[in-house]
C-alpha positions in Angstrom: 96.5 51.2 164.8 94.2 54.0 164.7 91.2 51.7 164.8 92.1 49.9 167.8 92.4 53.4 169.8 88.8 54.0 168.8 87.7 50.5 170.6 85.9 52.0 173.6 83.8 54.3 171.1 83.0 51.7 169.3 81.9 49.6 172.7 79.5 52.4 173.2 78.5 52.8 169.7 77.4 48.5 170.1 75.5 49.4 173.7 73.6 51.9 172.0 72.6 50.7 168.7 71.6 47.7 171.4 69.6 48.9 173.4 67.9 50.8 170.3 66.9 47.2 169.1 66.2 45.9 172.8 63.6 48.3 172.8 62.1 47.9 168.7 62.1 44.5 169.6 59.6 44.5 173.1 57.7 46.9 171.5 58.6 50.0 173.7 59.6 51.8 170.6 57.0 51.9 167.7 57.6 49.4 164.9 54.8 50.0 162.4 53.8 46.8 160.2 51.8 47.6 156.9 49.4 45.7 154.5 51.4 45.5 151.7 54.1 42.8 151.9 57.4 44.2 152.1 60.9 42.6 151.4 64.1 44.4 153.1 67.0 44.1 151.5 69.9 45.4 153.8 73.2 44.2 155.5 75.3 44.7 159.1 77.9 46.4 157.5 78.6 49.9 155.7 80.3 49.7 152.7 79.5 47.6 149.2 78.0 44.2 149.9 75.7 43.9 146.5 72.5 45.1 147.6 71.7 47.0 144.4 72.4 43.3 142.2 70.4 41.9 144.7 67.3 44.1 144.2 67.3 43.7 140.9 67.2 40.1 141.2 63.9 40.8 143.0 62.5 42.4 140.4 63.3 39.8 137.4 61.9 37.6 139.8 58.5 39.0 141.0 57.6 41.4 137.7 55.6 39.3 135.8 53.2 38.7 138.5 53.0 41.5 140.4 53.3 45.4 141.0 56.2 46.2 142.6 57.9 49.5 144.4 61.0 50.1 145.2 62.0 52.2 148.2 65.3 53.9 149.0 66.5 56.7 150.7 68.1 57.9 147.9 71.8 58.0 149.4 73.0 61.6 148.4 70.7 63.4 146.5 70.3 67.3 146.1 66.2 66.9 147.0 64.3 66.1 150.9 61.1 64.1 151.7 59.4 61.9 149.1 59.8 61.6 145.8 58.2 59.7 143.3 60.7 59.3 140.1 58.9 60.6 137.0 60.4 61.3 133.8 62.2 64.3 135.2 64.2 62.2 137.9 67.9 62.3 137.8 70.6 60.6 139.6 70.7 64.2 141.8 67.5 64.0 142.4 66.7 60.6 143.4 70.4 59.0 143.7 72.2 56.9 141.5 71.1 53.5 143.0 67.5 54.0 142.3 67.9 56.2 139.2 69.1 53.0 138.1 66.5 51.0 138.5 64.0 53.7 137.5 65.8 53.8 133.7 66.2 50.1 133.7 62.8 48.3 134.8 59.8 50.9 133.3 57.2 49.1 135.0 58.0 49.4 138.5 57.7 52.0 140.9 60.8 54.1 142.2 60.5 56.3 145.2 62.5 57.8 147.8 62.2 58.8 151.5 64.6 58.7 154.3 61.6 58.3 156.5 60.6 54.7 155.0 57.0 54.7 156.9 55.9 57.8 155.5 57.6 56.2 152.1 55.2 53.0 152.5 52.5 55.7 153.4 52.2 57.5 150.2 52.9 54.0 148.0 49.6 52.9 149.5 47.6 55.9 148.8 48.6 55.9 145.3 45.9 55.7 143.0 47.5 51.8 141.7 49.6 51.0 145.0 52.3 48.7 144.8 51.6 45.0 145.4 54.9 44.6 147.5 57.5 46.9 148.4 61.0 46.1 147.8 62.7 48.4 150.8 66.7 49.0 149.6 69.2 49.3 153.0 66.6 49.1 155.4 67.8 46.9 157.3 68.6 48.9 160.6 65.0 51.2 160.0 63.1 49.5 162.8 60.2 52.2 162.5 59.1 49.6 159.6 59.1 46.1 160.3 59.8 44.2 157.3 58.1 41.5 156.1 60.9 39.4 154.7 64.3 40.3 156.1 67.5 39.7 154.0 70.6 39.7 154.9 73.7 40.6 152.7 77.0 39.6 153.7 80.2 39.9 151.8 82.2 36.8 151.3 85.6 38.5 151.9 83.9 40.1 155.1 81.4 38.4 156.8 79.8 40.2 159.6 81.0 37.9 162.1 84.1 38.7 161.4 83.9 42.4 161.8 83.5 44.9 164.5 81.2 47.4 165.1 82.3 51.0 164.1 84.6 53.1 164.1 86.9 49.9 164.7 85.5 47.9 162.5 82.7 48.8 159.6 79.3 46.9 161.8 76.4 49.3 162.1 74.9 47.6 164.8 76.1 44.1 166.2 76.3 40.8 165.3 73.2 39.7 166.7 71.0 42.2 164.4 71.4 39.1 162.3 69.0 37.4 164.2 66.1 39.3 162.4 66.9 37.6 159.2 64.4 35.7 157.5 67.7 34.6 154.9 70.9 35.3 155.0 72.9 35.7 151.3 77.1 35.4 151.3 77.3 37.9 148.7 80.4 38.2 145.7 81.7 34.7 146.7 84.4 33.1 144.1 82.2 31.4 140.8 83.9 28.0 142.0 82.5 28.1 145.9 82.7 24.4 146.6 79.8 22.7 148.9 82.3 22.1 151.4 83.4 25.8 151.6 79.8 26.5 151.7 79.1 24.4 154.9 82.1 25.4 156.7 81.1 29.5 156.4 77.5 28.7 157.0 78.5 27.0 160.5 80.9 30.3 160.9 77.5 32.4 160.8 75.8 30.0 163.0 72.3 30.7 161.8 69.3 30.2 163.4 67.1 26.7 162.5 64.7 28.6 160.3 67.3 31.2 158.6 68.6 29.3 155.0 71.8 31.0 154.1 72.7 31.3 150.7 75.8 31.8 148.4 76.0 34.3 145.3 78.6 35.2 143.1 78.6 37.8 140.9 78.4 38.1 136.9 79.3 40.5 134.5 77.5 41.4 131.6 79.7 40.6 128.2 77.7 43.3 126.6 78.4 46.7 127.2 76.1 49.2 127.2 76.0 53.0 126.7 76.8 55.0 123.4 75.9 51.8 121.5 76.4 48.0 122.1 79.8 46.4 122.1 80.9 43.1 122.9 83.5 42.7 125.6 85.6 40.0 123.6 86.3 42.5 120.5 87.6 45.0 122.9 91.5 43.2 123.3 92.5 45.9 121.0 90.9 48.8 122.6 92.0 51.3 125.2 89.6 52.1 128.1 89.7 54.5 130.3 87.4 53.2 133.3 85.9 55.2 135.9 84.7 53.6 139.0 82.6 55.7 141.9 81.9 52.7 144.0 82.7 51.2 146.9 84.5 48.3 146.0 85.6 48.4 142.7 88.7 45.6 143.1 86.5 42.8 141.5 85.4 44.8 138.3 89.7 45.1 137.8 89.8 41.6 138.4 87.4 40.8 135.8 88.9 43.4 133.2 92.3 42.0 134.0 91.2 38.3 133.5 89.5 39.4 130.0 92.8 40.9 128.8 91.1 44.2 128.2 93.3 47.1 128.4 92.5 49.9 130.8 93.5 53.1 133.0 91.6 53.7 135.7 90.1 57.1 137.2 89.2 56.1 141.0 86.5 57.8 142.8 84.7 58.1 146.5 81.3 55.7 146.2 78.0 57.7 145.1 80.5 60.6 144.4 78.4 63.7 142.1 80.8 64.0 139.6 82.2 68.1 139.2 83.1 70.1 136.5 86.5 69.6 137.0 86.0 65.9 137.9 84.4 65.8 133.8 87.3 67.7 132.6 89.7 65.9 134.3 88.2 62.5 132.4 87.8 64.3 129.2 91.9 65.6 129.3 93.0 61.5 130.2 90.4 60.2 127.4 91.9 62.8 125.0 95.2 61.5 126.3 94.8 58.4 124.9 96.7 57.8 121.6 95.1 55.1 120.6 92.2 55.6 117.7 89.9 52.1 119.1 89.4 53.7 122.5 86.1 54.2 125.0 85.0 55.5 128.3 84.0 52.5 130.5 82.1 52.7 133.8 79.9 50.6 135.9 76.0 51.1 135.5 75.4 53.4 138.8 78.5 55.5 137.5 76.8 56.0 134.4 73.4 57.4 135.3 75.5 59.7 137.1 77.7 60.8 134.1 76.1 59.5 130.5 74.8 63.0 129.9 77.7 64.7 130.3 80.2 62.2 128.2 80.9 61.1 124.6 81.3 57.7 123.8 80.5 56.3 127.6 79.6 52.9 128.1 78.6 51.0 131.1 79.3 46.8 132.2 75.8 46.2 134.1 76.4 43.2 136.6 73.9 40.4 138.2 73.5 38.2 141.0 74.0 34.4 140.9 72.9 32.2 142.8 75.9 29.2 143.4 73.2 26.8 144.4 69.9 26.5 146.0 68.1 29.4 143.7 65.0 26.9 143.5 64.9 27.3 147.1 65.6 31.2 147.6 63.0 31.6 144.8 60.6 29.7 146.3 60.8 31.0 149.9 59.9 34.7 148.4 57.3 33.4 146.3 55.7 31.9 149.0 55.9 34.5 151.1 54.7 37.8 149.0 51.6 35.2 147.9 50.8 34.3 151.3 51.0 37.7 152.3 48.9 39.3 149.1 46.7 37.0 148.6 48.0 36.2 145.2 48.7 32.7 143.7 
């Protein structure tokens, strides 16, 4: 009810962020295009669409053959400007998102700038620049334009669907989707069928040259953390899971389909944990009578926590591409080769 109230502000909020890309797009506000071939990964929306799988994906994808940077504003952390993670970084320092993949892939470049120009600015006058930049949720950053635009869209929320803010949870409207190179239906169920597919890809009614795609997403049997631990010899553990994201529903889901046992210890998305907050966890872990018990968390909870907890471990999850990976691999190959001069 409150939403609907809030219609004419977000009317306004739609004519502005409008007539913002009205004017990126005839060039009467500077859009600056750079050398090195850059791949934005972003979405319409706010809120959890699986941009952080998705980059990763990148990565496995493009590593072995070239250099790659990653660029993200580094969604709430404690430091301003650019910053190149080092072996000092921290999730405060950087973010969580990025201090992610700064612990997890060691041969790629992390960096982070709300000001993605001057981000791409200082990659290129490194002394062994990047050869492409992966920029994270910069899709709405018009200063830059992107090379290769993808577009994120959740499968229980697809953007046509929504309604721009504060109604709805659209940062700009529907027709920002136009500047997609390819569109990705993110977290869809394992068993999508073909028919399913075509029905929601007529829904987004995409342009001739914009593929759309269909991923799902897969959890890592293994966990991480303290040690390693399978996931099927946990039946007869107690977990106490802590979740600091913004959807955590389908990580229950999975728990819950695996049998494993588990309280959970809910928290805002990208939240810096407290004292208190560590204290609180420590008193509900102690709480536990159970001897075979652990502290379970996702992987951007973890870089935000593992220093600061005893037996912590973390379920890492990927993106999977339903069908047509062939294709979506291709169509990024092509374009960072054609655009680097690499073959």
């Amino acid at each position: 009810m409150i939403r609907k109230i809030l219609v004419p502000f977000s009317l306004l909020y739609g004519l502005i962020t409008t007539i913002r890309n009205f004017l990126y797009t005839n060039n009467v506000l500077k859009s600056t295009k750079f050398k090195t071939p850059t791949i934005v990964v972003g979405n319409l929306s706010v809120g959890g669409t699986g941009k952080t799988p998705q980059i990763e994906y990148l990565i496995r994808l493009l590593q072995n053959h070239y250099k790659i940077a990653v660029l993200s504003r580094g969604y709430k952390r404690k430091s301003k400007g650019f910053v190149l993670a080092d072996e000092f970084a921290t999730a405060e320092t950087i973010g969580d998102e990025p201090f992610q993949f700064y612990k997890k892939f060691k041969n790629v470049i992390v960096c982070v700038d709300a000001n993605r120009t001057n981000g791409i600015q200082q990659l290129e006058k490194l002394k062994t620049p990047p050869d492409i930049i992966l920029l994270d949720d910069a899709f709405q950053h018009r200063k830059v334009q992107g090379g290769f635009n993808i577009l994120l869209t959740s499968y229980n929320n697809l953007y046509v669907d929504d309604f721009m803010l504060p109604t709805g949870n659209l940062r700009e409207t529907k027709f920002g989707a136009n500047r997609a190179q390819a569109i990705i239906v993110t977290k869809c169920p394992e068993t999508l069928s073909v028919e399913v597919q075509q029905t929601i890809s007529k829904k987004l009614k995409p342009a001739s040259n914009q593929p759309v795609f269909f991923t799902t997403i897969t959890y890592d049997e293994t966990l991480k953390g303290s040690a390693e631990l399978a996931l099927q010899d946990l039946i007869n553990t107690e977990i106490l899971l802590i979740t600091g994201i913004a959807n955590p529903v389908p990580l229950i889901n999975y728990l819950r389909k695996k049998e494993v046992k588990f309280k959970q210890l809910n928290y805002p998305d990208h939240y810096h944990f407290k004292d208190k907050d560590i204290n609180e966890i420590q008193q509900s872990f102690n709480a536990i009578q159970s001897k075979n018990k652990i502290v379970l968390t996702t992987e951007k909870d973890y870089v935000r926590i593992f220093d600061r907890l005893k037996n912590v471990y973390y379920i890492s999850i990927k993106t999977t591409f339903i069908t047509n990976k062939n294709s979506f691999d291709t169509i990024v190959n092509n374009y960072v080769g054609k655009s680097s001069g690499h073959r």
